[in-house]
C-alpha positions as CSV (number, residue, x, y, z in Angstrom):
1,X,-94.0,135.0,12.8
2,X,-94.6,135.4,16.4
3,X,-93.8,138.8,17.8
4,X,-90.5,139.9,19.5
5,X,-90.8,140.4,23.5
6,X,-89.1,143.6,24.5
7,X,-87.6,145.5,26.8
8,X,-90.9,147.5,27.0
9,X,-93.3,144.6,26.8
10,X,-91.7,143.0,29.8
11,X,-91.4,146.3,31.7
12,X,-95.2,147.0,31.0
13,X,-96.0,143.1,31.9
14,X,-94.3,143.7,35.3
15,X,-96.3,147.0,35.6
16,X,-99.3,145.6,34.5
17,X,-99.0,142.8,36.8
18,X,-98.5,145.1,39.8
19,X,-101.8,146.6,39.8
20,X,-103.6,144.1,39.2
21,X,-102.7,142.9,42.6
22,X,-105.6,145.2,43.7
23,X,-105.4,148.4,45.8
24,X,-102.2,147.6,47.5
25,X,-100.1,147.5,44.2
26,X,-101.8,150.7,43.4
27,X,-100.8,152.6,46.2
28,X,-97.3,151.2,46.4
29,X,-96.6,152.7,42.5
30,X,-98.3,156.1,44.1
31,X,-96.1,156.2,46.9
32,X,-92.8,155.6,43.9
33,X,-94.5,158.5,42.2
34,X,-94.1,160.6,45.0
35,X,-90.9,159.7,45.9
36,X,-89.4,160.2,41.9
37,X,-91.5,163.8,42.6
38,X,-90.1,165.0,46.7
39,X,-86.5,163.6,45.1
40,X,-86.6,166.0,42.0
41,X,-88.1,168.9,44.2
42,X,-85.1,168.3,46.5
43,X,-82.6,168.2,44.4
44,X,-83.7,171.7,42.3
45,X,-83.2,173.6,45.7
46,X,-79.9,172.3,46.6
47,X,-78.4,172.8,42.9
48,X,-80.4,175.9,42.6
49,X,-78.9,177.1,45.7
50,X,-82.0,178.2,46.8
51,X,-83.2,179.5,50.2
52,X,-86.9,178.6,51.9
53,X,-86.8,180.8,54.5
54,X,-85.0,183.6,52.4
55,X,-81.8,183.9,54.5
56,X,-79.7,180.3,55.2
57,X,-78.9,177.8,52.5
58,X,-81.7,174.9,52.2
59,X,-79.6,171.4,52.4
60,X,-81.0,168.4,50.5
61,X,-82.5,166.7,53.5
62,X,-84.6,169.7,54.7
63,X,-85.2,170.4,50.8
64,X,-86.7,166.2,50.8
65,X,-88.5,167.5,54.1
66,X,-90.4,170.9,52.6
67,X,-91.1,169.0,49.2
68,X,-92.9,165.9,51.1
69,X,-95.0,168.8,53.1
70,X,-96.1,170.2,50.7
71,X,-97.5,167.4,48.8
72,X,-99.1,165.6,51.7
73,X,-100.4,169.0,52.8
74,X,-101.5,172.3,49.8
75,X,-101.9,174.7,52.9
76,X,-98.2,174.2,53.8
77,X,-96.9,176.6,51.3
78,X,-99.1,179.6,52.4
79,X,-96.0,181.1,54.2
80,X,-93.2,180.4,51.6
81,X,-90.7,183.3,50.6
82,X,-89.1,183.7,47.2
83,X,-90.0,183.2,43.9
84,X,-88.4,180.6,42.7
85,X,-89.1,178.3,45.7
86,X,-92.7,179.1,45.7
87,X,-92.7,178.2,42.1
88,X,-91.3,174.6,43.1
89,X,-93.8,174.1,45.9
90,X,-96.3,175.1,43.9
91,X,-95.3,172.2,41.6
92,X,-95.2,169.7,43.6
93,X,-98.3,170.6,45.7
94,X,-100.2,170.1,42.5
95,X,-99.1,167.1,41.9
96,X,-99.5,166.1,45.5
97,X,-103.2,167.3,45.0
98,X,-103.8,164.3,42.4
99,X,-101.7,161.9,44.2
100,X,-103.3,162.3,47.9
101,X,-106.9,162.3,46.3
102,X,-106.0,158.9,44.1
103,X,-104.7,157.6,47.8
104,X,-108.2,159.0,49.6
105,X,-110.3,157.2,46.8
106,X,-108.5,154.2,47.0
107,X,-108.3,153.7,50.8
108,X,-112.1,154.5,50.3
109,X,-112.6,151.8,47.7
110,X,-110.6,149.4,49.7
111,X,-112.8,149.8,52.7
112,X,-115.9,149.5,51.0
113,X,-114.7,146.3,49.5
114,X,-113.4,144.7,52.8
115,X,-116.8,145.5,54.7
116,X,-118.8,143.7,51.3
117,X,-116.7,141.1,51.6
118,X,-117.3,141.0,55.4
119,X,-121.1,141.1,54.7
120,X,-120.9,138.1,52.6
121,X,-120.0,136.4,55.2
122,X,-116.5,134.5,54.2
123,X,-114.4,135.4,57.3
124,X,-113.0,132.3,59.4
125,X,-115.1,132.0,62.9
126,X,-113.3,131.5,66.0
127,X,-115.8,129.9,68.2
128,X,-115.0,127.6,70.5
129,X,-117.6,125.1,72.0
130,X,-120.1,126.9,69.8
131,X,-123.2,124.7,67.8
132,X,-122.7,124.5,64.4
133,X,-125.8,124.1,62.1
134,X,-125.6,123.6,58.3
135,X,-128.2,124.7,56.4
136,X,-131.6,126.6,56.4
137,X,-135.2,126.0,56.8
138,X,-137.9,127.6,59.1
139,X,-136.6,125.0,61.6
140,X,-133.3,127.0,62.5
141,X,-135.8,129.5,64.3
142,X,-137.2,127.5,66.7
143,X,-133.8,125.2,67.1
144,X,-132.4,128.8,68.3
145,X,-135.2,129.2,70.2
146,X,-134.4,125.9,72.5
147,X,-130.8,126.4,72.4
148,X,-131.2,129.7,74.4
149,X,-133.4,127.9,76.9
150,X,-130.4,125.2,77.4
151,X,-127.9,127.4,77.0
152,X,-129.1,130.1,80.1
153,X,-126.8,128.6,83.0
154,X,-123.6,128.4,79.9
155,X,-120.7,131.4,80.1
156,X,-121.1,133.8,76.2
157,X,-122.9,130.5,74.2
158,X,-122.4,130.8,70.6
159,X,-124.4,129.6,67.4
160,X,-122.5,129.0,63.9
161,X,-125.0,129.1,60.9
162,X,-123.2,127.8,57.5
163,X,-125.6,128.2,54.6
164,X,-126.2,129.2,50.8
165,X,-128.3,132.7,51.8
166,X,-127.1,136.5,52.0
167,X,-125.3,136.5,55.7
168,X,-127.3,139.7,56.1
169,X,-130.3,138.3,55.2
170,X,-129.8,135.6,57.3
171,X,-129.0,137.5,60.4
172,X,-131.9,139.9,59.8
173,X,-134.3,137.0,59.9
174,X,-132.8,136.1,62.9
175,X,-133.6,139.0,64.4
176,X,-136.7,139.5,63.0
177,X,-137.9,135.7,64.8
178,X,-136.4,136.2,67.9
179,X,-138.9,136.5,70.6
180,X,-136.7,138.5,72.8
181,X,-133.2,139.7,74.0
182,X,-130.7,136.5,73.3
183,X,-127.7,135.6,75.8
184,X,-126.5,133.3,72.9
185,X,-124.5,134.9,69.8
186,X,-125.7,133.8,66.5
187,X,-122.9,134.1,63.4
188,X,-124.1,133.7,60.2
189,X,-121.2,132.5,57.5
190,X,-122.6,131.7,53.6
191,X,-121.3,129.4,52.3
192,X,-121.8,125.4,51.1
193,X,-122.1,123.3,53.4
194,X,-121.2,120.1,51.6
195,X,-117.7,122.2,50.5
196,X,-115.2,121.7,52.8
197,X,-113.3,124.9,51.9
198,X,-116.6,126.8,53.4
199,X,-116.5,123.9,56.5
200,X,-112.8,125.2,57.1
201,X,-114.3,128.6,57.9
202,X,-116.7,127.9,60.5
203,X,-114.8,125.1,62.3
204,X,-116.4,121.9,62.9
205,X,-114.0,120.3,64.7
206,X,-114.4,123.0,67.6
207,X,-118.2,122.8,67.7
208,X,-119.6,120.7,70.6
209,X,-122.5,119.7,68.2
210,X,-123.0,119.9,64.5
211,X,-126.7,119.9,63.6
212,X,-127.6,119.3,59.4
213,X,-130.7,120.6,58.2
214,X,-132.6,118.7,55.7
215,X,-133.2,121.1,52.1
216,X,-136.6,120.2,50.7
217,X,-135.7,121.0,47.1
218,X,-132.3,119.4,47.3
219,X,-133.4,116.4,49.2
220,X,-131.5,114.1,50.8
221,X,-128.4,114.1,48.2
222,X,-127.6,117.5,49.4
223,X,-127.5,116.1,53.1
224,X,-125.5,113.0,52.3
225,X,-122.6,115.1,50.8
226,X,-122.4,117.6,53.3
227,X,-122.2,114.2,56.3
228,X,-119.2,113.1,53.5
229,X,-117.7,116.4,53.8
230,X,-117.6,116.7,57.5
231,X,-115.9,112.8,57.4
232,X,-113.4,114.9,55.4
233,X,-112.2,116.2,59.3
234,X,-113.4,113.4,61.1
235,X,-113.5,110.3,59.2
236,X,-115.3,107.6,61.8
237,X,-116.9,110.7,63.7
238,X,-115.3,110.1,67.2
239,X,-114.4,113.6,67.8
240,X,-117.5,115.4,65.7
241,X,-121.0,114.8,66.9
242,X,-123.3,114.8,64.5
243,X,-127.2,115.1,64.2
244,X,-128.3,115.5,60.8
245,X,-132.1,115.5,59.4
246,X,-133.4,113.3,56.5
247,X,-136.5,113.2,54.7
248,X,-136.1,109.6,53.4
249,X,-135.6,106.8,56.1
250,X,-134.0,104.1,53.6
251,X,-131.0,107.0,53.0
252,X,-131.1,107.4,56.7
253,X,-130.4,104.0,57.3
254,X,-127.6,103.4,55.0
255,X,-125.4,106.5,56.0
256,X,-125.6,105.8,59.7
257,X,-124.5,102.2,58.7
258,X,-121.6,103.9,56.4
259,X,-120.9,105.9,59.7
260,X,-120.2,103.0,62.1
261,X,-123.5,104.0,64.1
262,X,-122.4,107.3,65.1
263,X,-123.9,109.2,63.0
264,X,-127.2,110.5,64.9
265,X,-130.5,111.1,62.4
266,X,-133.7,112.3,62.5
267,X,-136.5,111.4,59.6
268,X,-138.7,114.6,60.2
269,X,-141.6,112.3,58.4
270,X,-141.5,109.3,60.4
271,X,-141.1,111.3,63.3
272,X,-144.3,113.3,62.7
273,X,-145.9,110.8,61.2
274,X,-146.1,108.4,64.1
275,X,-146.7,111.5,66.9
276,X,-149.7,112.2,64.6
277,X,-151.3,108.3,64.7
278,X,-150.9,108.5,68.3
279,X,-152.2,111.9,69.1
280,X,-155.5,111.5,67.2
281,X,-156.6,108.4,69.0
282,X,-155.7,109.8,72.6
283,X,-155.9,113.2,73.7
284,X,-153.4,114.9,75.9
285,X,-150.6,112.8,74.0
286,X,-149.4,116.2,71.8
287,X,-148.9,117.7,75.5
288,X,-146.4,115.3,76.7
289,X,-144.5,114.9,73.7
290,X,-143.9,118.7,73.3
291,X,-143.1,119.0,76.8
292,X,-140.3,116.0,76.2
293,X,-139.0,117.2,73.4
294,X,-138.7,121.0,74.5
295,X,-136.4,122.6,77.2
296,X,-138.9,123.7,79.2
297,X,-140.5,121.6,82.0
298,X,-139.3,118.1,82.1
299,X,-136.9,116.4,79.9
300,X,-134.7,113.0,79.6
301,X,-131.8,112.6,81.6
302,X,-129.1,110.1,82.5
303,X,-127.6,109.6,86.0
304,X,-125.3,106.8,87.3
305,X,-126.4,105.8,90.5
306,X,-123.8,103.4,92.4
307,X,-126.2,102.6,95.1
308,X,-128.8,100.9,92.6
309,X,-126.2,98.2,91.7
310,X,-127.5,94.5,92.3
311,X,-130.6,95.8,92.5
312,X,-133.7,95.6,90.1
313,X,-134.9,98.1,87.6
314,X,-138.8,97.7,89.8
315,X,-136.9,98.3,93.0
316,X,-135.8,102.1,91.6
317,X,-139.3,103.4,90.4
318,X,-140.8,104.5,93.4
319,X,-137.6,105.8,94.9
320,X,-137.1,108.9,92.9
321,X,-139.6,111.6,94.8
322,X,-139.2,114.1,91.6
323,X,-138.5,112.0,89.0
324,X,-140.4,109.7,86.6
325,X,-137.5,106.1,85.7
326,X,-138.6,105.4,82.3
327,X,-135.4,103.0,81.1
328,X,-131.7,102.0,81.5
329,X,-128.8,102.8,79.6
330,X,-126.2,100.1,80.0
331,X,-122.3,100.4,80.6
332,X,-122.1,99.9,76.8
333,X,-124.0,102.2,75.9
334,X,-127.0,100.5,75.4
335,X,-130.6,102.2,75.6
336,X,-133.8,99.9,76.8
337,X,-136.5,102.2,77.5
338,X,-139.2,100.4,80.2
339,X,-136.9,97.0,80.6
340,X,-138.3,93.6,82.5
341,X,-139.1,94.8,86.4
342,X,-136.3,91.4,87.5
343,X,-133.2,93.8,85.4
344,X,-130.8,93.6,87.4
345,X,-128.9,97.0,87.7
346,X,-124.7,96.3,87.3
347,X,-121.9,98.5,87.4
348,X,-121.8,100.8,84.8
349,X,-125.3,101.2,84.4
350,X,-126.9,104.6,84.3
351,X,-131.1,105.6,85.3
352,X,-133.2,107.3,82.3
353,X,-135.0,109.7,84.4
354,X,-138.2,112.1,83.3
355,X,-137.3,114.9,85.2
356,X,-136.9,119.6,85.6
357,X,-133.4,118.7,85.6
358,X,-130.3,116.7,86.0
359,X,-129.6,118.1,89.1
360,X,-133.1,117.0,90.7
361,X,-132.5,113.0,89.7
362,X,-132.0,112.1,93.5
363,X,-132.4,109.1,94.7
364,X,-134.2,110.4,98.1
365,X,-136.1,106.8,99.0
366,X,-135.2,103.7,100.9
367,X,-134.0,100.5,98.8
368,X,-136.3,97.4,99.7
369,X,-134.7,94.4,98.0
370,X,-137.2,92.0,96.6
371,X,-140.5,95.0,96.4
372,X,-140.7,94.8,92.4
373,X,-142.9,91.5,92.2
374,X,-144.3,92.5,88.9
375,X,-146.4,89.8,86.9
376,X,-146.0,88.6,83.7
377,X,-147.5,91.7,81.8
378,X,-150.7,93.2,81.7
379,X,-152.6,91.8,78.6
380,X,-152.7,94.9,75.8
381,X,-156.2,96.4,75.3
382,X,-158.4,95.5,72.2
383,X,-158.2,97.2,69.3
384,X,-161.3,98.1,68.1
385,X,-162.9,99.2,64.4
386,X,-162.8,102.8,63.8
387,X,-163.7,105.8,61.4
388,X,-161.3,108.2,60.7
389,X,-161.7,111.3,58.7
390,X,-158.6,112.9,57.2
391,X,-159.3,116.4,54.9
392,X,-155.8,117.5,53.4
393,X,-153.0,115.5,51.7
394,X,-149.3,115.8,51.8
395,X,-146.5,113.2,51.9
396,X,-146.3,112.7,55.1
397,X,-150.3,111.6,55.0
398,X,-149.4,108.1,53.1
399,X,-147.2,107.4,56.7
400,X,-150.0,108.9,58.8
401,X,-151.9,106.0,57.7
402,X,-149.3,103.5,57.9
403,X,-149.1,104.0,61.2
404,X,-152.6,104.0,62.0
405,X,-153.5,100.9,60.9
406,X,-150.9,99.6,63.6
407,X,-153.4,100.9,66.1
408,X,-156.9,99.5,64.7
409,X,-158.4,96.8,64.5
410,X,-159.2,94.6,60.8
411,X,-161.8,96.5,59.5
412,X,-161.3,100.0,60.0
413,X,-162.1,102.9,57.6
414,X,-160.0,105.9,56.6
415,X,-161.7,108.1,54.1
416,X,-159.8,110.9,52.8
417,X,-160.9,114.4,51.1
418,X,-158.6,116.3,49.3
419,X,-158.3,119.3,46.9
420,X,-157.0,118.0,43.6
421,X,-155.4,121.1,42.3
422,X,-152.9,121.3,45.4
423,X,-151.7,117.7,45.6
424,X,-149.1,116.5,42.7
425,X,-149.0,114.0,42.3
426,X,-152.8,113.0,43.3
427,X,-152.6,110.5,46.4
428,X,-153.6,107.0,45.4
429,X,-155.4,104.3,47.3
430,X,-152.4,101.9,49.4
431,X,-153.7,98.5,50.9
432,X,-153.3,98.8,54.5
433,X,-153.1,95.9,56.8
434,X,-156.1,96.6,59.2
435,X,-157.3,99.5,57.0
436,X,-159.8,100.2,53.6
437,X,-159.0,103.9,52.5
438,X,-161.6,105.3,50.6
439,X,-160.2,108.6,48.8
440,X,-162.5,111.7,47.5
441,X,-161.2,114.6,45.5
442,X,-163.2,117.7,46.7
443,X,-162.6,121.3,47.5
444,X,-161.7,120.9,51.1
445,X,-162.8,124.8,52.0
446,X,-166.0,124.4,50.6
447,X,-168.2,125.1,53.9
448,X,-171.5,123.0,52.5
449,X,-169.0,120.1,51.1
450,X,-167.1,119.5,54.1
451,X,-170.4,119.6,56.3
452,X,-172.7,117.4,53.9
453,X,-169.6,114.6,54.3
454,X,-169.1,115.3,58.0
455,X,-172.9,114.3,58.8
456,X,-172.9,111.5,56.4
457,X,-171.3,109.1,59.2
458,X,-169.9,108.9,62.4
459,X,-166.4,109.0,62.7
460,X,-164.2,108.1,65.7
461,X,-161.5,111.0,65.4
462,X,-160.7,113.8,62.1
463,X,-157.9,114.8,60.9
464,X,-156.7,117.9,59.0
465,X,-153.5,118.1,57.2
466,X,-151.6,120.9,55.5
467,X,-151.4,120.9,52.0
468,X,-147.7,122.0,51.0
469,X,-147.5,123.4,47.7
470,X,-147.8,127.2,48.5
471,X,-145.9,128.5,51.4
472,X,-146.1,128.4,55.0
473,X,-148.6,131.1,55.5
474,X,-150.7,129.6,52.7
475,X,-151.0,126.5,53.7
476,X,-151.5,127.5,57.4
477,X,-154.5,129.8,56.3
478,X,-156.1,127.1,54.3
479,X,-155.8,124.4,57.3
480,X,-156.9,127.4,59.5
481,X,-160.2,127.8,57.5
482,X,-161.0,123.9,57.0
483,X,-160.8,124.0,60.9
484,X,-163.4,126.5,61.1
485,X,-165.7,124.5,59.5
486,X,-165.1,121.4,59.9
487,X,-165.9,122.5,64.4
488,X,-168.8,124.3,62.9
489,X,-170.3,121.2,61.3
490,X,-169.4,119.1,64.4
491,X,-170.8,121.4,66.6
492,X,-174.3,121.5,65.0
493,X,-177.6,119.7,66.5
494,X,-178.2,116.3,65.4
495,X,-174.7,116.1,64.4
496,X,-173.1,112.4,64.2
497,X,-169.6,113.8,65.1
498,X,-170.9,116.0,68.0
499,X,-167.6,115.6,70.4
500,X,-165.6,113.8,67.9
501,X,-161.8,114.3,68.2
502,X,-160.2,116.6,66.1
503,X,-156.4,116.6,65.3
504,X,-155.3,119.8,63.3
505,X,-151.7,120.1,61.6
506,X,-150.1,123.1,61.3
507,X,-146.5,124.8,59.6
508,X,-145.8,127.6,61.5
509,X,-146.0,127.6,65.5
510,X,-147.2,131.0,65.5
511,X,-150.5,130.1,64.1
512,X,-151.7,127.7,66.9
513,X,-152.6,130.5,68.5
514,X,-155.3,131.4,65.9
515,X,-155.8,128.1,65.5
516,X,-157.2,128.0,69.7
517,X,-160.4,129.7,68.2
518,X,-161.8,127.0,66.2
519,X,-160.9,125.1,69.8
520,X,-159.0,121.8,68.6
521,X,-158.7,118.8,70.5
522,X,-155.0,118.8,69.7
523,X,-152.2,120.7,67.5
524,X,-149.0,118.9,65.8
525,X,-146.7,121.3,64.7
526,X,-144.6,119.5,62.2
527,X,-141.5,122.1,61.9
528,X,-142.0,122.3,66.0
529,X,-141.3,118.7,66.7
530,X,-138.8,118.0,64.5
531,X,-136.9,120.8,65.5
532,X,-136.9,120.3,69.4
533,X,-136.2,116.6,68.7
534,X,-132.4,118.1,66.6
535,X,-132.0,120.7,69.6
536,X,-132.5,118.2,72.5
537,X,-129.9,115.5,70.0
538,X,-127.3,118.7,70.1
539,X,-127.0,119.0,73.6
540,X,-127.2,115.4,74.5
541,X,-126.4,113.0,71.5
542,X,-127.0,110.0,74.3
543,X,-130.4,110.6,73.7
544,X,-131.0,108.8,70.4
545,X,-131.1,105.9,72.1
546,X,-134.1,106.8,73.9
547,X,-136.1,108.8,70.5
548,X,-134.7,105.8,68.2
549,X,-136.7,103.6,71.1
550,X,-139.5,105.6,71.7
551,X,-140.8,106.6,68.0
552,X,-139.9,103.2,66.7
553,X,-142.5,101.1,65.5
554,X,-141.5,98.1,66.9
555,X,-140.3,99.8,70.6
556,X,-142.3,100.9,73.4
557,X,-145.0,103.8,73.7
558,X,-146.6,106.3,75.8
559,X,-150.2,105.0,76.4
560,X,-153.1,106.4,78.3
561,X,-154.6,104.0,79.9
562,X,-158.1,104.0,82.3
563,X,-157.3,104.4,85.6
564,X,-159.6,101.8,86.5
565,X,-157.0,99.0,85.5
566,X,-155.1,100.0,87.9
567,X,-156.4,101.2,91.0
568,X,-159.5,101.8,92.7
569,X,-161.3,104.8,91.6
570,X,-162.8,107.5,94.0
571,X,-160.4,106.4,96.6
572,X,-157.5,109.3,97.8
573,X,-154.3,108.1,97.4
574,X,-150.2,108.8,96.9
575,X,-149.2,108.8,93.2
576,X,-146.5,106.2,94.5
577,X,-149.3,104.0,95.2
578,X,-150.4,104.3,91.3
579,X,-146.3,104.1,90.0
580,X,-146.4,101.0,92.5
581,X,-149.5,99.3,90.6
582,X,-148.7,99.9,87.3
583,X,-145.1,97.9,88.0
584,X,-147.2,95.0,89.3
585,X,-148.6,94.8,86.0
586,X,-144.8,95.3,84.1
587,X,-145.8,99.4,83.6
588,X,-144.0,102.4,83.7
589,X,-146.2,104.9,85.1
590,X,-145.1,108.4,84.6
591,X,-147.9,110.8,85.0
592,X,-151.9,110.8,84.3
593,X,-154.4,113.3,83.1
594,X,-157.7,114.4,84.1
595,X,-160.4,114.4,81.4
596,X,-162.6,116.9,81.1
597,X,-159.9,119.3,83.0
598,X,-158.0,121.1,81.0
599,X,-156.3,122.9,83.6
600,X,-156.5,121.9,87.1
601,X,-153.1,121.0,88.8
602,X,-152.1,120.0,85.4
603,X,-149.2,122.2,83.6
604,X,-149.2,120.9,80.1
605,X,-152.6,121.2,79.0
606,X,-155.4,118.7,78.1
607,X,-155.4,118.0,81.8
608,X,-152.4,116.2,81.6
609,X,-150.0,115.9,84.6
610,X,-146.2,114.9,83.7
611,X,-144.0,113.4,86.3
612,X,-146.1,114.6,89.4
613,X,-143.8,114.4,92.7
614,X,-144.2,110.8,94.3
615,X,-146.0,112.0,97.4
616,X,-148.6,114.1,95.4
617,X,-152.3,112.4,96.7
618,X,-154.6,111.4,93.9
619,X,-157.9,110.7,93.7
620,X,-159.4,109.5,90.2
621,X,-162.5,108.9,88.6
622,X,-163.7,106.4,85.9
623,X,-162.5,108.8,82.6
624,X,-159.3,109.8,84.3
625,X,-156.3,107.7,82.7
626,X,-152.9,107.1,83.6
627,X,-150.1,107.3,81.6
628,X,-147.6,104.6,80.9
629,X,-144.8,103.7,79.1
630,X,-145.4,100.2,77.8
């Protein structure tokens, strides 16, 4: 039979149900206690008809008054007369005495548990304008790292950080990676990103710029449902602008289609990937991408200039004293990066300038209709059959080699060592167009291996990749050692690879510094670029345009190109003179670089000179190059 409810139960439900409410249903049955306790006091003095202060009749009032005292405070009956009211105080101080140290312990308790839940970071941010990022990877570090640098002429600049880690751990690395006092507030919320519960908290809809970070163990599922989660507050993405990272180009691809095109992405691989074909077949390349993609130096800019309308995109190149043209972006929105000299600027139509900032893209030279008479095009240079080394293996090596086959002629040879017991899976030979690849499972720190197959053929350019199946640190020291001696066995008499190029990968950016021992021809930082590429797109989200042009495939490139093609060398002359040749043969020029000088009047290294003011005189000589856009 199923058991009567009573009076009782239901009085002890109710009770029960009260505290559990926590530390506030506690304290409110306390402070009834103490009230059943000062009312029982105060009515034993009044019908007891006794007097406090031994001489005048104690009404009920001042007896609730002496009782309430006396339990909030034991010292209060130190100066009470008469027995039989010093026997009630001392009552009810006793009692007060358990009651006021239950209240201490749970106000205590209460506050510890407010500042735990504080730590765990689940309080609602009130940012407004702030950069939201969602997720964590070594890359948040140096994304910080630029957004100070763009944030320095903003008023209190915030950063929101939404991720599964400890808040406190979180914010400890922070400070632990910060490289100095920071203007811009960092707040650190844990949480899921693709839950829009722990979305509601840091407020995406009052970010300028969301940012998603890519989670390598999750993949890009994780990073698909938190873009779904953020169309739970903005649904076609008008209001939000976001920039999120993928590591898989096909699920790239089909989300910014789901998103109507406003979804901005970045494929860390095929970003990296194509930055590394390029820099290891012309030096001083890793220079001017870096100083592109960072905040520091010269960066990409758009400016709307009403004075260039019905005129050609030739006529503007030469006009610009401290800035390098490189493109137009059209009324609609359109980006063509290094258009047909005869494109006719209309209204609506904004410059793509290289320049220190948007406030030095003047237009400080005389319009000469008709002075863009560029040719046809200049013919592209031959490609020719090359050798290239490559000593590591990760997953971004299959797309290294994708891409450099692009650049070589039918013929070439890629042969590749690697250490079999830190690849998984073990790379396998791909048919590449222009390519043979010729793969050889070694230990790739072996000193006496790595020189034996360095001097067994000459090779036009080597490059070293991180394996990724340890950590950071790891892998760095590994590619850190290989470099060592793969220099040294260059480096020796007799070698065949004596001045060969040498392209070095690296994790961390911290370690290039050690890496400037073994004296590289060039670094690429993979977390580096990847993350200046997400922090330029969250300040200016018109810039994927310009990155979806430039590190395509199919668009146009930064190329170094002999002087020699273009003017007369050993001859002093203005760098407009150069800008105005390479247009004659349908070039962008935009800076040039000085071999053999790694310094010079160059600021970026590698003897490389980016956007040099217009007026600067030049002379070159039959190794320097200029640099084009083409």
């Amino acid at each position: 039979m199923a058991r009567q409810i009573t009076t009782r139960d239901r009085l002890r439900y109710r009770f029960d149900a009260t505290l559990s409410r926590g530390t506030v249903g506690i304290i409110g049955w306390l402070a009834v206690v103490t009230m059943i306790f000062v009312l029982v006091a105060g009515t034993l003095i009044v019908v007891l008809g006794i007097r406090a202060d031994g001489e005048n009749q104690t009404s009920f009032i001042e007896g609730l008054w002496l009782s309430v005292l006396r339990t909030l405070d034991p010292g209060t009956m130190g100066g009470d007369s008469g027995w039989r009211f010093r026997f009630i105080a001392l009552g009810i101080t006793i009692i007060g005495i358990f009651i006021v140290s239950t209240l201490i312990g749970l106000i205590s308790t209460g506050i510890d548990r407010t500042v735990d839940e504080l730590r765990k970071g689940r309080s609602l941010v009130v940012e407004e304008g702030h950069t939201l990022i969602l997720g964590w990877s070594p890359k948040v570090h140096q994304i910080l790292r630029e957004i100070e640098i763009a944030n320095e002429n903003q008023r209190h600049p915030s950063v929101v950080i939404l991720a599964p880690h400890d808040k406190v751990e979180m914010e400890d690395e922070v400070k632990a990676r910060a490289s100095g006092p920071r203007r811009t507030r960092v707040i650190c919320r844990s949480g899921d990103p693709s839950d829009p519960a722990d979305l509601e908290l840091v407020r995406p809809l009052a970010a300028k710029s969301v940012l998603i970070l890519a989670d390598e163990q999750a993949g890009d599922p994780q990073t698909v449902k938190t873009v779904l989660a953020l169309m739970g507050f903005d649904r076609t993405f008008e209001q939000l602008k976001v920039t999120a990272e993928f590591l898989d180009a096909d699920s790239a691809a089909a989300l910014e289609r789901a998103a109507g095109g406003r979804l901005g992405v970045v494929v860390s691989n095929d970003v990296i990937s194509r930055i590394t074909a390029q820099v290891c077949r012309q030096a001083g390349l890793s220079f001017v991408f870096q100083d592109l993609l960072d905040f520091d130096g010269d960066e990409i800019y758009f400016q709307e200039e009403p004075r260039l309308t019905g005129h050609t995109f030739g006529d503007c190149l030469t006009l610009y004293e401290s800035s390098a043209v490189i493109g137009v972006r059209a009324a609609d929105g359109t980006v063509t990066l290094s258009p047909p000299m005869q494109r006719v600027f209309t209204e609506g139509d904004q410059v793509i300038a290289i320049s220190a900032d948007d406030d030095t893209i003047a237009l400080n030279g005389e319009i000469v209709p008709g002075q863009a008479a560029a040719t046809a095009g200049e013919p592209p240079l031959e490609l020719k059959v090359e050798r290239t080394l490559v000593i590591g293996w990760n997953v971004m090596a299959p797309l290294v080699l994708q891409e450099l086959s692009r650049y070589v002629a039918p013929g070439s040879e890629v042969r590749v060592l690697f250490d079999p017991t830190r690849t998984e899976p073990a790379p396998r030979a791909v048919a590449m167009e222009n390519m043979a690849i010729e793969l050889v499972g070694m230990d790739t720190i072996d000193g006496q291996l790595l020189a034996a197959e360095i001097g067994r053929s000459a090779y036009d350019q080597v490059i070293i990749l991180c394996y990724r199946t340890g950590d950071q640190a790891e892998s760095d020291a590994r590619t850190l050692l290989t470099l060592l001696q793969v220099r040294q066995a260059t480096e020796q008499e007799g070698s065949l690879n004596n001045g060969v190029r040498l392209v070095t990968e690296l994790l961390d950016v911290r370690d290039v510094e050690l890496a400037r021992i073994a004296n590289p021809d060039d670094f690429v930082v993979s977390e580096r670029l990847t993350s200046l590429m997400l922090a330029q797109l969250s300040e200016n989200a018109d810039l994927r345009g310009v990155f979806a042009d430039l590190f395509d495939a199919q668009g146009v490139e930064l190329v170094l190109v002999p002087a020699s093609r273009y003017v007369t060398t050993g001859e002093a002359q203005s760098f407009t003179d150069v800008v105005a040749a390479a247009r004659l043969r349908g070039h962008v020029c935009v800076g040039y670089r000085r071999v053999g000088d790694d310094q010079g009047d160059a600021t970026l290294g590698g003897g490389v000179v980016l956007n040099p003011p217009k007026s600067t005189p030049v002379t070159f000589t039959e190794d320097d190059q200029i640099l084009v856009l083409a």
